[in-house]
N, C-alpha and C positions, 0 to 999 in steps of 0.2 A: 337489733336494727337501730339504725341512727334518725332520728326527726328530719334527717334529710332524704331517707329512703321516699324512694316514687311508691305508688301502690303500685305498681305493674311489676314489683318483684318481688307480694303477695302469692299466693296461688289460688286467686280468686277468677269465679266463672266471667267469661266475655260480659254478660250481661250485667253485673254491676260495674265493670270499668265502666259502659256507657253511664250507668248514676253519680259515678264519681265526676266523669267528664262534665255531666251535664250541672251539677256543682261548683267548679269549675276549682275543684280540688288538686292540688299539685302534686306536692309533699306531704307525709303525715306530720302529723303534732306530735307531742311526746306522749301523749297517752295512746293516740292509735300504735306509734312504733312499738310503744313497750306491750299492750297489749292483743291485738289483734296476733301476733303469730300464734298464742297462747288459746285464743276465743276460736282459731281458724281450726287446731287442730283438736277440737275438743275439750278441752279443759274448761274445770269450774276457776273464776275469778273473782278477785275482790280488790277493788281498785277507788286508791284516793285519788280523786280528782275533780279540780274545783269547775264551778261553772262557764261555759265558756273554752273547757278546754280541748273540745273534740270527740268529746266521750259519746256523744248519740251517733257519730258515725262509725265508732271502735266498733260498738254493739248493735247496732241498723247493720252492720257488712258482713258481721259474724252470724249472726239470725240468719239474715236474708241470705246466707251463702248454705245452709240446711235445711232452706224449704224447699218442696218439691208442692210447686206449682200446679201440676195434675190431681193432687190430692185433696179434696173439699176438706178441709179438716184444718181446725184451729191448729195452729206446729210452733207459734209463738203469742210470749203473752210477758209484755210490759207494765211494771205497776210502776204508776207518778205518784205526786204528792198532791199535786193540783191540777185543775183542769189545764190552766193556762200552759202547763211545760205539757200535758198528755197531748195536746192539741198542736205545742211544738212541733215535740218528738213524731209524733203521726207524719205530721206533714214534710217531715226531713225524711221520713221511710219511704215514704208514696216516692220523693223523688229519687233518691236512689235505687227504687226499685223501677224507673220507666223506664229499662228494658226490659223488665219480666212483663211479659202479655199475663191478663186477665188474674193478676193480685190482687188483691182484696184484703183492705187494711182499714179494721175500723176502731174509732173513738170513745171508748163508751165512760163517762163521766158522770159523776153527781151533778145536781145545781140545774139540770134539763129533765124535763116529763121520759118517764121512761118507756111511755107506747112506742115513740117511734124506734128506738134502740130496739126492744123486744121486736118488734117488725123487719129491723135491718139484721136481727141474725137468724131469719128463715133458716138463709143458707149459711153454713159456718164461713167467718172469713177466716183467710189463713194470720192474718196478724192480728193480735186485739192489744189496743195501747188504753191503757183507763186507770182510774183511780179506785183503793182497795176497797173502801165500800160499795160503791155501785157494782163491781165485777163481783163481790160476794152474792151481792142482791140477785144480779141476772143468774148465779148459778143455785141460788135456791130456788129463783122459779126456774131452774130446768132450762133455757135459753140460751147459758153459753156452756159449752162443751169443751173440757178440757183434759180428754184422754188422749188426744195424740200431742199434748205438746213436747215440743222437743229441744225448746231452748225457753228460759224465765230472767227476764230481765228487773232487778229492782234498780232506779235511779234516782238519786237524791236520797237515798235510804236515810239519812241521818233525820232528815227533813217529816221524812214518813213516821217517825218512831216520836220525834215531838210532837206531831197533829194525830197521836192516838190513834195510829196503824196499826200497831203492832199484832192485836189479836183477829186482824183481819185476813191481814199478809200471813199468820201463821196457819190458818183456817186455809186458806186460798193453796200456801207450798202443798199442806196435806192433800191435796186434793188432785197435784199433779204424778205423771207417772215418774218413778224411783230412776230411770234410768235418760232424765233430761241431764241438759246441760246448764247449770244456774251462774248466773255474773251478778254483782252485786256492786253498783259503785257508790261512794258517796263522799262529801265536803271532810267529814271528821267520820275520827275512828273511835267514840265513846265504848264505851264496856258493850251495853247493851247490843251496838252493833255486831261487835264481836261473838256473842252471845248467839245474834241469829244467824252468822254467818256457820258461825258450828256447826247450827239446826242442819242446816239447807247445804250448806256448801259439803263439797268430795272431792277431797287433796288440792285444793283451790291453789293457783298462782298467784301470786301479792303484787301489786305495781303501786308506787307510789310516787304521784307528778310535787315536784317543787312548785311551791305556790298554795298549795292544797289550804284551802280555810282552816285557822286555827279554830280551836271549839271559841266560841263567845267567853268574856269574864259577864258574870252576872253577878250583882254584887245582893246579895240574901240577908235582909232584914226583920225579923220576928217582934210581934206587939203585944202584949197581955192586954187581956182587953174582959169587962164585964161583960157578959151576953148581951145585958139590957141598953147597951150603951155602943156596940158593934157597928150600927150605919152609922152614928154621928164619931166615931174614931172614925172609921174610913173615910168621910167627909173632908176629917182634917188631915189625915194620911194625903188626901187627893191636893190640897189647897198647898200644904207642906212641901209638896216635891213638885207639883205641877207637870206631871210627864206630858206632851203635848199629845200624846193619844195611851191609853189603858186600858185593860183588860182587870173587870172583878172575876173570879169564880165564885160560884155558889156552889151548893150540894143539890140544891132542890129546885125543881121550876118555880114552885112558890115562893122560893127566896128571890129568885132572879129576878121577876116581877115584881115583888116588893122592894128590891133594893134601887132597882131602873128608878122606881115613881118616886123613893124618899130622893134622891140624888136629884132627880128632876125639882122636888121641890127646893132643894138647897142651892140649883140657879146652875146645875150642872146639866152639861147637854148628854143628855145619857139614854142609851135604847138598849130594850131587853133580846136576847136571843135564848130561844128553851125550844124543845121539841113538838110544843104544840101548836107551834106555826108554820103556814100555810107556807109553798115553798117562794110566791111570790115575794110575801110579806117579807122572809128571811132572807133575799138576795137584795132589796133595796134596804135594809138595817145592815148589807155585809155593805155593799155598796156604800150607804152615806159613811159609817164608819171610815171606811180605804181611802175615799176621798177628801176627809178631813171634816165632814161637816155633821160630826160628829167625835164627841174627844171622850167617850166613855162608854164601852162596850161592857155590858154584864150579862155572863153565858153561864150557860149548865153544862158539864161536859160532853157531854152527847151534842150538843148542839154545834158546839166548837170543832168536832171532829172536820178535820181539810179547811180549819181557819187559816187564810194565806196571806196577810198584811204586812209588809214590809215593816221595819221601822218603827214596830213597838214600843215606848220610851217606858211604860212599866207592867207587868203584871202584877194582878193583885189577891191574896187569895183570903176573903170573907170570911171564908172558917176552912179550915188546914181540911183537905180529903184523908178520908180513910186506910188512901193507900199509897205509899210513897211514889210508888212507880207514875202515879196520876199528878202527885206532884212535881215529879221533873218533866212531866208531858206539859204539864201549865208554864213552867217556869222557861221552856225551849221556845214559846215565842217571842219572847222578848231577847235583844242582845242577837241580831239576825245581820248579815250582809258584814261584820268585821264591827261593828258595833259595840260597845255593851252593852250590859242593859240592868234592868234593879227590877228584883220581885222583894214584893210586901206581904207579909205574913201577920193577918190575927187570929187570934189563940186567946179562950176561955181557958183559966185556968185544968177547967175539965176534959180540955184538949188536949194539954201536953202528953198523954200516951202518943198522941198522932205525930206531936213537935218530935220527939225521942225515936220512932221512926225513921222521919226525916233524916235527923242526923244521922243514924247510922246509915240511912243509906246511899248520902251525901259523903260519907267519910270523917265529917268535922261539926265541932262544936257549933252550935249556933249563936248569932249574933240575939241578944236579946236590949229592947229600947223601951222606953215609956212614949206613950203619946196622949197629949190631950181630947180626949173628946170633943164638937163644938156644941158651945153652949146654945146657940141662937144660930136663926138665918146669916149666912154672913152677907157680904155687897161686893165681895174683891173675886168672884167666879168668872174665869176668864171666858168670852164666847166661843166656840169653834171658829176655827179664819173661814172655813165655807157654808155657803148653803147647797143643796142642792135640788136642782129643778127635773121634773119628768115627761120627757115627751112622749106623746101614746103612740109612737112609730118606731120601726128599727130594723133589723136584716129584708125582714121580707117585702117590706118598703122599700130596699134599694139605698135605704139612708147611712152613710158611714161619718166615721168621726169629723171629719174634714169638712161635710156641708154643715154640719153642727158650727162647727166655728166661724164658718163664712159666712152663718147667719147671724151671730153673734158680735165678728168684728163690725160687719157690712152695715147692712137695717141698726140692728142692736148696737152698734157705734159701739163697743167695749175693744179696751184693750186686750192685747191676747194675754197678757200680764194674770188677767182677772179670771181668766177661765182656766180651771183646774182638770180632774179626770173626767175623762170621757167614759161611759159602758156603754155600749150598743146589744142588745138581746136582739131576739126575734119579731115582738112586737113593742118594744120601748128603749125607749134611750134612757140615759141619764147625766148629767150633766153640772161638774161642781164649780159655782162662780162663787168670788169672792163676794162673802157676805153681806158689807156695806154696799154692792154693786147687785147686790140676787133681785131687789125692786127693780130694778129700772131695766134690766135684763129680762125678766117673765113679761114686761108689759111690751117691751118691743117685741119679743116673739110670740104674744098673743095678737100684736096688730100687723105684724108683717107674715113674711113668708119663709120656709125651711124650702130650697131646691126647686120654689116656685109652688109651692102648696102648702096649703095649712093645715096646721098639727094643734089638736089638743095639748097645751102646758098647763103644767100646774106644779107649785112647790111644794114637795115635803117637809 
């Protein structure tokens, strides 16, 4: 079919033309053309296709065209990579399905309390859109149920296999029954993906849209480094290249924490993320990070699992992991959106069995460099461009991003120039102003008003 076919010479039920209508969808894109005939008639797929280019309605029309309605029972189950596209895609299904009566299409994601989730799957809904860890969670406590499904969507797969999916998503296929139908799209076609599509997929059709994201160039640098001497190299690693935001890994939580505080005291704006923090705690540390007001993120891998930060400028890995595969999950965030991007690698001479790994299973020699350690505090530590401020209000307040700002241009006299990202939660905001401007911003909205009421600030 041609990118100018109508959907109406589909063979799709009345009741999604009205979602299409109500979309206000004409013609297909070249991914719907090329694969919807394929996804209509059953068949397993595997499709490049970049973002943007129509893919959640190829796969929302294919699902939604082999659920049966009458049936209480999960029949589709979408894994994301991140909340924010799970919470997309949801919301692109709901509407496409308003002319199926009494569907039920739920959300289920990390990064939110999991009572209420566990309470909304009393009753099974027929769609479940979430990210692989939390849906692993809810099916070991028995919650979500996943024997009838009958179509398995992964999206952004490339995406899911660097944020350390992999052994979630393979846990989750096993667990569905042998005789679904599996689609698999994603930006790039690395080994690994190819890999799972094996697993999972049966005599699959291949579509591939022009445009499709090229993988990243990541330009991989190796350091020999004495153990005793490891933060103050990476100190100078950080001062050396300056990435405007980074990523350390460590192995250990007790590294993570000690490496956050020595960097803190070298005038480096640096917060620690490890698994024995509270979930609050760990969404205003992803927070100030995204936002920029903060320029040095140091994680444990676990903790990093569904890290989603745009715009990376370097990863860094503190002592090489144990296992290559962990290393190219660390080295996929950075070099994101058509970018490149540079991972930093130190290595105790003790380590090189790990380096030797690596290579092989990277393919190629590694780059090997010297770097100075630093000898003393340096003075030349650039600050984050943000700060960020906390208001103790948010969704169930009725507060959205917009009164944020109207309070901020208005009472707070700030240009819009100076106010950065917005987060809106359930009961708190957050809010990134440009740094030299974060004083005079917290005191007008401690004396004024947010939407005509006042609100608890305070900065982080």
């Amino acid at each position: 079919m041609s990118e100018s076919t109508p959907f109406t010479a589909l063979p799709l039920p009345p009741a999604l033309l009205q979602g299409i209508d109500a979309l206000g969808y004409a013609a297909m894109t070249p991914v719907q053309a090329q694969a919807l005939p394929a996804i209509l008639d059953g068949r397993d797929l595997i499709a490049q296709a970049p973002t943007g280019s129509g893919k959640t309605a190829a796969f929302g029309l294919g699902l939604l065209a082999r659920l049966d309605p009458a049936r209480i029972q999960t029949q589709a189950l979408v894994l994301c990579p991140t909340r924010e596209l799970a919470d997309q895609v949801g919301k692109q299904l709901r509407k496409l399905a308003v002319g199926i009566p009494n569907l039920k299409v739920s959300i289920l994601c990390g990064g939110i309390p999991l009572g209420p989730q566990l309470a909304s799957l009393t009753h099974d809904p027929h769609v479940v859109v979430g990210t692989p860890g939390r849906l692993q969670e809810l099916v070991a406590k028995k919650a979500l149920h996943l024997r009838g499904v009958r179509t398995l969507v992964l999206d952004e797969a490339d995406r899911m296999l660097d944020m350390g999916f992999e052994e979630a998503i393979r846990d989750l296929v096993k667990r569905l029954p042998k005789d679904r139908q599996s689609l698999l799209f994603s930006a790039t076609f690395p080994e690994a993906i190819r890999a799972l599509g094996n697993a999972m997929l049966r005599d699959a059709r291949e579509v591939s849209i022009e445009g499709g994201a090229q993988p990243a160039t990541i330009e991989q640098r190796f350091f020999e480094v004495e153990p005793a001497r490891r933060v103050q190299a990476l100190a100078a690693l950080l001062l050396q290249f300056m990435p405007a935001s980074a990523v350390v890994f460590c192995n250990t939580r007790a590294e993570v924490a000690e490496v956050a505080g020595s960097l803190e005291h070298y005038g480096f704006s640096a917060l620690a993320l490890h698994g024995d923090m509270d979930q609050r705690d760990r969404d205003e540390v992803l927070v100030r990070f995204a936002n920029r007001s903060c320029s040095v993120l140091v994680a444990s891998d676990v903790a990093a699992r569904g890290l989603d930060v745009e715009d990376i400028g370097a990863v860094v890995n503190y002592e090489l992991p144990h296992d290559a595969d962990i290393y190219q999950h660390r080295i996929g965030r950075t070099g994101r959106a058509g970018r490149d991007g540079l991972a930093l690698s130190l290595c105790a001479p003790r380590e090189r069995p790990r380096a030797d790994l690596v290579a092989e299973r990277i393919g190629q020699s590694l780059r090997w460099e010297r770097v100075q350690p630093l000898a003393g505090k340096p003075g030349n530590v650039p600050a984050a461009a943000m700060a960020t401020l906390r208001i103790d209000a948010g969704r169930t307040d009725k507060l959205r991003p917009g009164d944020i700002v109207g309070a901020l241009t208005g009472d707070a006299g700030l240009h819009k120039d100076a106010i950065g990202k917005i987060d809106v939660f359930a009961t708190r905001s957050y809010v990134a102003i440009a740094r030299a401007q974060a004083g005079k911003a917290l005191t007008r909205l401690r004396e004024g008003k947010i939407k005509g009421r006042k609100f608890r600030v305070n900065r982080l």
